[in-house]
C-alpha positions as CSV (number, residue, x, y, z in Angstrom):
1,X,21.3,5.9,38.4
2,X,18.2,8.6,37.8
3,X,20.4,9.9,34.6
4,X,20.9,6.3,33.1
5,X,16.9,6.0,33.6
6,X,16.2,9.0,32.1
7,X,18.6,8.0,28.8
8,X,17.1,4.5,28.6
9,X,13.5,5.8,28.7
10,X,14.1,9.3,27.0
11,X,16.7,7.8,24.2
12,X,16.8,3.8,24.2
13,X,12.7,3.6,23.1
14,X,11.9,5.1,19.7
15,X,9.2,7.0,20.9
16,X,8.4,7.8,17.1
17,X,7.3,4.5,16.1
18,X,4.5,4.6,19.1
19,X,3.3,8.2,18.0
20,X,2.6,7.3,14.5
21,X,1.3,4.4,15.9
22,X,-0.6,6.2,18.2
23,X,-1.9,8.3,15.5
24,X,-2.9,5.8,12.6
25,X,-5.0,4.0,15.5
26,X,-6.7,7.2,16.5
27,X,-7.1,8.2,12.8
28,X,-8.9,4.7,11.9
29,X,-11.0,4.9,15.3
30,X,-12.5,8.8,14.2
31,X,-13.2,7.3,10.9
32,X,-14.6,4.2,12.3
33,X,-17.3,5.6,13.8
34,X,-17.7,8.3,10.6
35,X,-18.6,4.8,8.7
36,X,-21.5,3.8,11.3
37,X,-22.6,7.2,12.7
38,X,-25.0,7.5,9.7
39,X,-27.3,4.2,11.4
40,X,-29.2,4.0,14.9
41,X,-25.8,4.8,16.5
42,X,-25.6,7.0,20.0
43,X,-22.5,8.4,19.9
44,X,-18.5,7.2,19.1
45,X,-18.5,5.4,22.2
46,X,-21.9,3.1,21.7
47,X,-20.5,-0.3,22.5
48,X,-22.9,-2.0,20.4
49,X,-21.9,-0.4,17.5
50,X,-18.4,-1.0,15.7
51,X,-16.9,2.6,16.7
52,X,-17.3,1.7,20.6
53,X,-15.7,-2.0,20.2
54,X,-13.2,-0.8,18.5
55,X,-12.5,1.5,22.0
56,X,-12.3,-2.0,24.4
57,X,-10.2,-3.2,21.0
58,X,-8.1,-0.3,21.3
59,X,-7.4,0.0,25.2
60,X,-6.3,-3.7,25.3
61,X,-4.2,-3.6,22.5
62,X,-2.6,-0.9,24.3
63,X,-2.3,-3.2,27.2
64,X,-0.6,-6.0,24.9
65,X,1.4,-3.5,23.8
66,X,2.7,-2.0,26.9
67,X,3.3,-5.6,28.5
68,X,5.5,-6.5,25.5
69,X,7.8,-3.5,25.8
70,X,7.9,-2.8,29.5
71,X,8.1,-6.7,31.1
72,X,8.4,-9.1,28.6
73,X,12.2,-10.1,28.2
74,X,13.1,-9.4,24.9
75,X,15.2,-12.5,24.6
76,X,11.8,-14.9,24.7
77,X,11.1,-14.0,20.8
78,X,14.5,-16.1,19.7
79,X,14.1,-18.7,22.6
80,X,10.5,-19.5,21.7
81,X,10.4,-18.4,18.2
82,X,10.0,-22.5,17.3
83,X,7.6,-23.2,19.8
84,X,5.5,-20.4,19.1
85,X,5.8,-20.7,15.5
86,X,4.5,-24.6,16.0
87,X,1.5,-23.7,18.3
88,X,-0.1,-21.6,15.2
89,X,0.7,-23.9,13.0
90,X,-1.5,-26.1,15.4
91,X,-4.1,-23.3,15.5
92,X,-4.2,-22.9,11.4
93,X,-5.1,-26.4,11.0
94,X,-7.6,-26.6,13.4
95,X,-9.7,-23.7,12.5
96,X,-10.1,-25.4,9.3
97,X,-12.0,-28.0,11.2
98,X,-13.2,-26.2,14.5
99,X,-14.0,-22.7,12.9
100,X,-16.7,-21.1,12.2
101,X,-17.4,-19.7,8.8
102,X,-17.3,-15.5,7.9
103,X,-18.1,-14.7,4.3
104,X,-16.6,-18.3,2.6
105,X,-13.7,-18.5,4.7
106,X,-13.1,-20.6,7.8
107,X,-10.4,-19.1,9.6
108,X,-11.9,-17.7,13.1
109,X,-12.6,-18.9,16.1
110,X,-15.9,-17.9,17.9
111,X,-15.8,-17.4,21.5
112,X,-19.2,-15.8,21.8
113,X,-19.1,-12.6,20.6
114,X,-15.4,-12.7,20.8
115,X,-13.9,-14.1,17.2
116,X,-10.2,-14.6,16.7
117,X,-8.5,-15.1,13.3
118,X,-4.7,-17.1,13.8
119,X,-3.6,-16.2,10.4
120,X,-3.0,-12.7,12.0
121,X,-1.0,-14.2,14.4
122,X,1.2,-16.3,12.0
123,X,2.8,-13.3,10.6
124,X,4.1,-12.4,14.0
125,X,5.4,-16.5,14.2
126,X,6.7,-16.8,10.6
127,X,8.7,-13.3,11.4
128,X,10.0,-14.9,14.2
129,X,11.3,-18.3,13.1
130,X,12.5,-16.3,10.2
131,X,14.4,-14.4,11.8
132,X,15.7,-17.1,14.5
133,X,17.0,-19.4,11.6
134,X,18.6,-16.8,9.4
135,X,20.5,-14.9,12.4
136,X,22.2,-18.2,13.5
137,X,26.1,-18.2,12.6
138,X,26.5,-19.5,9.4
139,X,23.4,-19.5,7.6
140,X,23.5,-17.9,3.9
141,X,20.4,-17.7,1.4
142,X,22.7,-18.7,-1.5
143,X,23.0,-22.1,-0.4
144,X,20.4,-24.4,-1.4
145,X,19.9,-25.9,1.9
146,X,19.2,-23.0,3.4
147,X,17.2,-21.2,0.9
148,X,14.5,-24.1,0.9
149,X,14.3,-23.8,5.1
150,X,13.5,-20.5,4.6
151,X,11.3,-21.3,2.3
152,X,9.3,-24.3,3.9
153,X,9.5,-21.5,7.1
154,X,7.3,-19.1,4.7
155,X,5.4,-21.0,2.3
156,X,4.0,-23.8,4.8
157,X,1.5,-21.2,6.8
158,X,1.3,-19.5,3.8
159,X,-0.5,-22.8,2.6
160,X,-2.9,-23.5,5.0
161,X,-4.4,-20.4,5.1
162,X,-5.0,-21.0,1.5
163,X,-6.7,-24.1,2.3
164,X,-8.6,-21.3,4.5
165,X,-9.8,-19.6,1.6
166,X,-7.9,-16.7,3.2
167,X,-6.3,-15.3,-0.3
168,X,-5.3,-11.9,1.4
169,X,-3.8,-12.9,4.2
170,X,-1.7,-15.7,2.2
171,X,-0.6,-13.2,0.0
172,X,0.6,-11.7,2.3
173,X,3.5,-14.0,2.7
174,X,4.9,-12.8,-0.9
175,X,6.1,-9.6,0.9
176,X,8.5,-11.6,2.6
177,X,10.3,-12.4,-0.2
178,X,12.2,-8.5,0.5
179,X,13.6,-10.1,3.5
180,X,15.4,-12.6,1.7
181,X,16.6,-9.8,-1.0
182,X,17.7,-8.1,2.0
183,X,19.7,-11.1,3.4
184,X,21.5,-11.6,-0.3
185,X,19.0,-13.5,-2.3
186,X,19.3,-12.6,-6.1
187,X,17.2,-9.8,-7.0
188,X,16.1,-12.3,-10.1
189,X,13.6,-14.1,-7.7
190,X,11.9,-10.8,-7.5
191,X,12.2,-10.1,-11.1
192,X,10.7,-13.6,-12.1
193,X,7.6,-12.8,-10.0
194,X,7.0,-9.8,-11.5
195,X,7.3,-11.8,-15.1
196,X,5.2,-14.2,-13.9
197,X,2.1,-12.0,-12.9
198,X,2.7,-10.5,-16.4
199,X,2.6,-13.9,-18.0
200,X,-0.3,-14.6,-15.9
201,X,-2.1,-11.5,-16.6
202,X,-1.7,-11.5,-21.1
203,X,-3.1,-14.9,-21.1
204,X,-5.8,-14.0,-19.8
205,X,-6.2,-11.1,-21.2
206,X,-5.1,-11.5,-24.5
207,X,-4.0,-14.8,-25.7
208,X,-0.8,-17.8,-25.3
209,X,0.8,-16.7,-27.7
210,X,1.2,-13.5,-26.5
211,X,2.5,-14.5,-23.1
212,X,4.5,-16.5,-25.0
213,X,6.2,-14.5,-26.9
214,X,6.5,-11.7,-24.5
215,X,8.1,-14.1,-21.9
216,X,10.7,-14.9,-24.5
217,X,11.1,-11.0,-25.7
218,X,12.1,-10.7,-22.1
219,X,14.4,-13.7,-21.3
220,X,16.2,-12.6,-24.8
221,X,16.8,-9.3,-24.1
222,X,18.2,-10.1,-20.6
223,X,20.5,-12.5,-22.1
224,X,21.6,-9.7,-24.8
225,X,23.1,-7.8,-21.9
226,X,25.2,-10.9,-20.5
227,X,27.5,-10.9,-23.8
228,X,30.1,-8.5,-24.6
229,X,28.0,-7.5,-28.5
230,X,25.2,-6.5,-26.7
231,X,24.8,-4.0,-29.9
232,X,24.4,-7.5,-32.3
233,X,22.4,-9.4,-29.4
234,X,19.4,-7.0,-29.4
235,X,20.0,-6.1,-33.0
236,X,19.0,-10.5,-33.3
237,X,16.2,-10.1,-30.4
238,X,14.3,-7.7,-32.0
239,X,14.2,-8.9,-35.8
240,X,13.1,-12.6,-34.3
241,X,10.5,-11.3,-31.8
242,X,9.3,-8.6,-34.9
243,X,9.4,-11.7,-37.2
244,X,6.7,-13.6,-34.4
245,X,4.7,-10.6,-33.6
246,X,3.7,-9.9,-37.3
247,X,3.4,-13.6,-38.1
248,X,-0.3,-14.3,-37.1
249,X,-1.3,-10.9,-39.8
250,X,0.8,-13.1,-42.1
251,X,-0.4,-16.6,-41.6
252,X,-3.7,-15.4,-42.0
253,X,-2.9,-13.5,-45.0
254,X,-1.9,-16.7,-46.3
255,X,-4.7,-18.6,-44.8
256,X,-7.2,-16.0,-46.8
257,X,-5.3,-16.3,-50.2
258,X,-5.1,-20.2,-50.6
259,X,-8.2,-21.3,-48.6
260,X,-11.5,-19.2,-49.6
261,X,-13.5,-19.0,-46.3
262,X,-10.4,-19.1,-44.1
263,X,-11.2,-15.7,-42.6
264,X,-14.9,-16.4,-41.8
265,X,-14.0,-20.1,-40.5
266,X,-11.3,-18.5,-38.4
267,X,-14.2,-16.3,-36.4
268,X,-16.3,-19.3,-35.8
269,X,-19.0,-17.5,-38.6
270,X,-18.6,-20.4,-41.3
271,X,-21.5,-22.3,-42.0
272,X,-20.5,-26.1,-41.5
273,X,-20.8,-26.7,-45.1
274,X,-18.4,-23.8,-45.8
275,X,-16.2,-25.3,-42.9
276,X,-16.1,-28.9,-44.0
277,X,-15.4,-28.0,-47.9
278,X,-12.2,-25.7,-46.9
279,X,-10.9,-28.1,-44.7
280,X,-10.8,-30.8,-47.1
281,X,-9.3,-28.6,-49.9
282,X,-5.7,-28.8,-51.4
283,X,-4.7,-26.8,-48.7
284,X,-7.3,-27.6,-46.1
285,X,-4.1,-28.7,-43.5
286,X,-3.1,-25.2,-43.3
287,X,-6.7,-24.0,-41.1
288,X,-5.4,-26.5,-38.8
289,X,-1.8,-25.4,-38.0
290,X,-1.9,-21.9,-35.7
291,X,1.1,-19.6,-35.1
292,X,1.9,-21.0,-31.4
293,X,2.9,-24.5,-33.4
294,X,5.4,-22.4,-35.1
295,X,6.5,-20.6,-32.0
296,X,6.9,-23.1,-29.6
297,X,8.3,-25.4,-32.8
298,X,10.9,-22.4,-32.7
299,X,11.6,-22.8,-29.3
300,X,11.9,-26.5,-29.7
301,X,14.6,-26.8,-31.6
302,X,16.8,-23.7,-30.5
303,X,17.1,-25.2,-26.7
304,X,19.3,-28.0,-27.5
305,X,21.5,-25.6,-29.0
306,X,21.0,-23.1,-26.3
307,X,21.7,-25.1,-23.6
308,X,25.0,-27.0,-25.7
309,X,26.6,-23.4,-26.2
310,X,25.5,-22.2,-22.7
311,X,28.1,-26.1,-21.6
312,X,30.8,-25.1,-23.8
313,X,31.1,-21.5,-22.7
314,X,30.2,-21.6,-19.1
315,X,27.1,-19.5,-19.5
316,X,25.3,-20.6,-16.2
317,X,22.8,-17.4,-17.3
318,X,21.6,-18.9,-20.5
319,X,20.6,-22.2,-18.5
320,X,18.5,-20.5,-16.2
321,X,17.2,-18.8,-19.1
322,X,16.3,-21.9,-20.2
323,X,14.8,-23.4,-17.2
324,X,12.9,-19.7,-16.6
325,X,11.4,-20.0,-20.3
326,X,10.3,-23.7,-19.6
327,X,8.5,-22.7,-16.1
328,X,7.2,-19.8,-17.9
329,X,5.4,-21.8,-20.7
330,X,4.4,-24.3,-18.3
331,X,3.0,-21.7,-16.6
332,X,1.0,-20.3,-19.2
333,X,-0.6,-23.5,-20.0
334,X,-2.0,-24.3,-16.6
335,X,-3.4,-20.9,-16.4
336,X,-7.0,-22.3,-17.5
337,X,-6.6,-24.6,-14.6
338,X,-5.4,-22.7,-12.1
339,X,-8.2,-19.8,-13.1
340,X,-11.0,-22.2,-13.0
341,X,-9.9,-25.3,-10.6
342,X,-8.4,-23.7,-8.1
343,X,-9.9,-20.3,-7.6
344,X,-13.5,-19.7,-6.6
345,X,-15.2,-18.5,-8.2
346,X,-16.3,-15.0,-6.6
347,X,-12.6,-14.7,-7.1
348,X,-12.7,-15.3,-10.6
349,X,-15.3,-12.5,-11.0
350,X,-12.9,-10.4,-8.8
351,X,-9.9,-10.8,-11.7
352,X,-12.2,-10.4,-14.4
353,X,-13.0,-7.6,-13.3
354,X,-10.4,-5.9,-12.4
355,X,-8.8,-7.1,-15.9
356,X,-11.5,-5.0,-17.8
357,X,-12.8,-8.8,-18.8
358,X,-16.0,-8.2,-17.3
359,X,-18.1,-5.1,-16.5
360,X,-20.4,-6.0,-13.1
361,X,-20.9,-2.3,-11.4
362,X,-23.7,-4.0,-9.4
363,X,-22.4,-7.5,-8.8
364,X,-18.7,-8.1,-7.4
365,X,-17.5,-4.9,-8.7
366,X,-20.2,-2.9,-6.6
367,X,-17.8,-2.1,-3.6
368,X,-14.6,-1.1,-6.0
369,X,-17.0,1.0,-7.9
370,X,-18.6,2.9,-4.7
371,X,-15.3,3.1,-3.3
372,X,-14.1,5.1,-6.0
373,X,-17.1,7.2,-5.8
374,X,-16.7,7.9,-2.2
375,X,-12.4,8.8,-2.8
376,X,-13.6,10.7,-5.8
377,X,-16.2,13.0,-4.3
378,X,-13.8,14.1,-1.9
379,X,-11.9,16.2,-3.9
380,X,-8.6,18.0,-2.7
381,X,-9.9,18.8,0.5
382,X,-12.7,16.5,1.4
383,X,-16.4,17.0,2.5
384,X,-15.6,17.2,5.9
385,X,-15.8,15.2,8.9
386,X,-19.2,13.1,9.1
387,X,-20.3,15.0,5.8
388,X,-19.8,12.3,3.7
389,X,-22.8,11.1,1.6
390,X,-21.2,7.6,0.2
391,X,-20.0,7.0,3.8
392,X,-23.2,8.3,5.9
393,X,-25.7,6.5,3.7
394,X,-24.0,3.0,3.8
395,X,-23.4,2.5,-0.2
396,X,-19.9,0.9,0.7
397,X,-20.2,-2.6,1.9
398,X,-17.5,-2.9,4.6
399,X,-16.7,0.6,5.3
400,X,-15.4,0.2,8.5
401,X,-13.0,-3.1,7.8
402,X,-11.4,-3.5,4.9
403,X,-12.5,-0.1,3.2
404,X,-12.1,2.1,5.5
405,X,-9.5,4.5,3.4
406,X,-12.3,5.2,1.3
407,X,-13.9,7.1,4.5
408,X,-10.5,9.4,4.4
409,X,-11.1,9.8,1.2
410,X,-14.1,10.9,1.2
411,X,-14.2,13.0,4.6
412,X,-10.7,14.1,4.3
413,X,-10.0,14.5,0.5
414,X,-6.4,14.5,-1.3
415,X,-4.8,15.5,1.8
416,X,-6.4,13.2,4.4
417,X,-5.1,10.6,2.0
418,X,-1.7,11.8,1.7
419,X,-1.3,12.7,5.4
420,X,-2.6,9.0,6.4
421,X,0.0,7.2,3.5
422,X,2.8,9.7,4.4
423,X,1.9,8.2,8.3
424,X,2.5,4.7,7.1
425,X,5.6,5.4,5.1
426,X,7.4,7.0,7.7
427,X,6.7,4.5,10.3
428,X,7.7,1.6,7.7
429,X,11.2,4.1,7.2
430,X,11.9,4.3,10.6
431,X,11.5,0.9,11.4
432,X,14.0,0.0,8.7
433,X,15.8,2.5,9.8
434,X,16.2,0.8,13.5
435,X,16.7,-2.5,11.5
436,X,19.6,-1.4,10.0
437,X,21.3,0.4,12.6
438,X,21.0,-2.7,14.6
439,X,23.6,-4.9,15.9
440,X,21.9,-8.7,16.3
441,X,20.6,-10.1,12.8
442,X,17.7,-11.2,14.4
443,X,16.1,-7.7,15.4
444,X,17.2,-6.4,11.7
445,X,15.6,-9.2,9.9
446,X,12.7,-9.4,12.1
447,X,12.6,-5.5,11.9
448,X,12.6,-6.3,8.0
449,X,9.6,-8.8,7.9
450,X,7.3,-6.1,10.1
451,X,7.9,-3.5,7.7
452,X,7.4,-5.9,4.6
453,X,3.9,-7.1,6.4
454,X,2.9,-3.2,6.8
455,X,3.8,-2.6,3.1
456,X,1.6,-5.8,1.5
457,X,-1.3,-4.8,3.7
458,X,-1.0,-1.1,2.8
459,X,-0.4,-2.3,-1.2
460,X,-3.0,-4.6,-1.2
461,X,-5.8,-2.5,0.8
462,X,-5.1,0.5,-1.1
463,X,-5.1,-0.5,-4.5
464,X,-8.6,-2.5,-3.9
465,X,-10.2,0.5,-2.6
466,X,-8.9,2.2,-5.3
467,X,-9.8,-0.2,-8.2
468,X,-6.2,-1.6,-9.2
469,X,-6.4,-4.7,-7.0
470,X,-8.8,-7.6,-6.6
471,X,-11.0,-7.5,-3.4
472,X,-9.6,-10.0,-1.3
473,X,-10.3,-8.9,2.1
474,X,-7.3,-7.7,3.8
475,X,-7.4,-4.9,6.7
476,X,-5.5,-1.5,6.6
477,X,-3.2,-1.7,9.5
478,X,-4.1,0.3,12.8
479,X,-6.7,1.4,11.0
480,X,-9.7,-0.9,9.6
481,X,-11.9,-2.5,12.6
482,X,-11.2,-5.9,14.0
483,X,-9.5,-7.3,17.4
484,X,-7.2,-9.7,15.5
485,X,-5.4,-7.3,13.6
486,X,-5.3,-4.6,15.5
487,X,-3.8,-7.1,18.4
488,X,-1.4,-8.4,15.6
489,X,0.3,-5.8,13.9
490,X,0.2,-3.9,18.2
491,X,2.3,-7.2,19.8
492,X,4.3,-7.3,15.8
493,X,5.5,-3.4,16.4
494,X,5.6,-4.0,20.2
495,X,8.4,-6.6,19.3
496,X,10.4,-4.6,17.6
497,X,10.4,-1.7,19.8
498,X,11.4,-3.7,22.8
499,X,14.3,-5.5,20.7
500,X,15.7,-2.3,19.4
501,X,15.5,-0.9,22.8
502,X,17.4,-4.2,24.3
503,X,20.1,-3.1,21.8
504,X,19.9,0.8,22.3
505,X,20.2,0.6,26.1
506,X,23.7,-0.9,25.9
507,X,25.1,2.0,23.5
């Protein structure tokens, strides 16, 4: 009896996942109270200030943690995954209305002092259910049916907390689209996301017609390598997407030699006199046609065709192309709308921003632009702990939440950096790691949607800090201060570890 408890404790828990854990708390607690030690603070355990509650924070997510793995029975997470998953969804809606409001968004609770934020907690629900549904006996992504419970499963929390104004945490909710890779959807979905963002990104950027044709560069060449020529396919691709790329130089070329004025009317520089006498000219019509019509006329007409051909030979790939390119101009049309109906507008200034569409060091690019002073200054090895100036002087608005990695960087230099990234991929390895090695579907899916969580939030955090992603508030795991994810991602990895122990201890 003693040697089977020594093996279940010694070899059934992987007592790797709570070190690194361990560590990247204990890292973002040091650094904590390097971001606030520079005001009226006593010491790193002054409970007023944000180093000493992120102690109490600390200590009872240790308790959380240790409840989860040591009593909880394992077999609650697939018996109550609905319930649980239904109770935030209950939560979510009702902070909309019985919240309090942090910085434009109402998603927290106030309890006093005490706030709580349940869109931390729905990632721990949505992995749940996720996982509940697509371990039952049957169930395959590739059937419609299925697919859209998975996604209603995803996309519906995901939706309220953008009614939140949360855009980080609902963003979140992309990553979970590896889990679905990993159960057998089409690596396509993932593909067309990426298109899409690019889609999304030249027209605003550069212009429709770029998106455009870019988006059909790319649905063309992916079609050249479904036929057996692929040789005469690209040959076609290129020569039609080289005739459209040089065809604005040449329609205005044209413009310029039939309609004197064209070029000056084009920039808006006309006087209306000018403007009026052109367009009524012989060839006046021609200021009026631009080299979209031409391109979408193009597309126009070649669809019909497409989509007969793609009948008669059984080309299910050249339909979806079809459908994809349709989405995709859709898309690119409603981009004006989306941009600047649906987002607000600090966000707006956020993506112009980060586009290069706007310079604002002082406005909403102010904490990107310090942060990258502060990662800068720190060199290969750092200043040294507490030494930083950017960090002890306060010139980085949230230091201690959601920019906390530019304290590493700072303090800690190149290496701090690498060791605290080299933390997170190894503990995002190893929980795949477990996941695969497995036996139930549920602990490997659920042990895929923790470690797709931990890779969004360490994307998404990283990248604003270091100026390639909008600020959208979102905490570094373990790390940034704040009870509600530090209590979330604890009980998410606590989860795991006592379902791949359940399994372990049997083997």
């Amino acid at each position: 009896m003693d040697k089977y408890s020594r093996r279940t404790i010694g070899q059934s828990y992987d007592w790797r996942l709570v070190v690194i854990y361990l560590l990247l708390v204990f890292i973002g607690w040091i650094n904590i109270y390097a971001s606030v030690h520079g005001t009226d603070v006593s010491g790193i355990l002054d409970f007023s200030a944000n180093s000493g509650k992120q102690f109490i924070w600390m200590l009872t997510a240790f308790g959380l943690g240790g409840i989860i793995i040591f009593i909880i029975s394992p077999n609650l997470w697939d018996s109550g995954a609905a319930v649980l998953y239904a109770g935030v969804l209950v939560l979510l809606v009702a902070v909309i209305f019985l919240g309090v409001e942090v910085k434009g968004s109402r998603s927290w609770f106030a309890f006093g002092p005490v706030r709580f934020q349940p869109a931390e907690i729905s990632k721990i629900t949505t992995s749940l259910l996720l996982a509940f549904i697509m371990s039952r006996p049957g169930f395959r992504i590739t059937k419609p049916a299925n697919f859209i419970t998975a996604a209603v499963v995803i996309g519906l929390p995901m939706l309220i907390i953008l009614a939140e104004s949360e855009t980080g945490s609902a963003l979140v909710y992309v990553g979970f689209i590896f889990v679905l890779y990993r159960e057998g959807l089409s690596g396509w979905l993932i593909t067309m996301i990426g298109i899409a963002i690019l889609v999304f990104i030249l027209t605003m950027t550069a212009s429709p017609y770029t998106a455009i044709l870019v988006l059909t560069g790319i649905i063309a060449t992916c079609n050249s390598f479904n036929h057996k020529n692929i040789g005469r396919w690209l040959i076609g691709t290129a020569t039609v997407i080289a005739f459209f790329a040089f065809l604005p130089g040449m329609w205005t070329g044209l413009q310029n030699a039939l309609i004197p004025g064209a070029g000056v009317i084009a920039s808006g520089e006309a006087e209306p006199e000018i403007a009026a006498a052109a367009a009524s000219s012989t060839w006046g019509f021609l200021l009026k046609i631009r080299p979209l019509y031409f391109l979408l006329g193009a597309a126009a007409l070649s669809i019909p065709a497409i989509i007969w051909l793609s009948f008669k030979y059984r080309d299910t790939f050249a339909r979806y192309s079809v459908l994809s390119f349709i989405v995709g101009v859709a898309m690119v049309f409603s981009v004006d709308f989306i941009f600047y109906n649906v987002l607000q507008e600090h966000q707006r200034k956020r993506i112009e921003v980060l586009l290069g569409m706007k310079e604002d060091p002082s406005g909403v690019g102010y904490n990107v632009n310090q942060s990258m002073i502060a990662i800068g200054s720190g060199g290969f090895a750092g200043k040294g702990y507490l030494s930083g100036t950017q960090t002890t002087y306060g010139f980085v608005p949230e230091q201690s939440t959601d920019f906390i990695f530019c304290t590493v960087g700072e303090e800690w230099g190149f290496i701090g950096c690498l060791v605290v990234i080299a933390l997170y991929v190894m503990l995002i390895m190893r929980i795949l790691k477990d996941a695969e090695h497995s036996r139930e579907s549920f602990t490997r899916i659920y042990g895929y949607c923790l470690a797709s969580c931990l890779f969004m939030h360490l994307f998404i955090n990283i990248g604003m800090t270091i100026g390639i992603m909008p600020v959208i508030g979102i905490p570094l795991p373990f790390m940034s201060y704040g009870g509600s994810s530090l209590w979330a991602f604890t009980i998410m990895l606590a989860i795991f570890i006592s379902l791949d122990h359940q399994e372990k201890k049997y083997f």
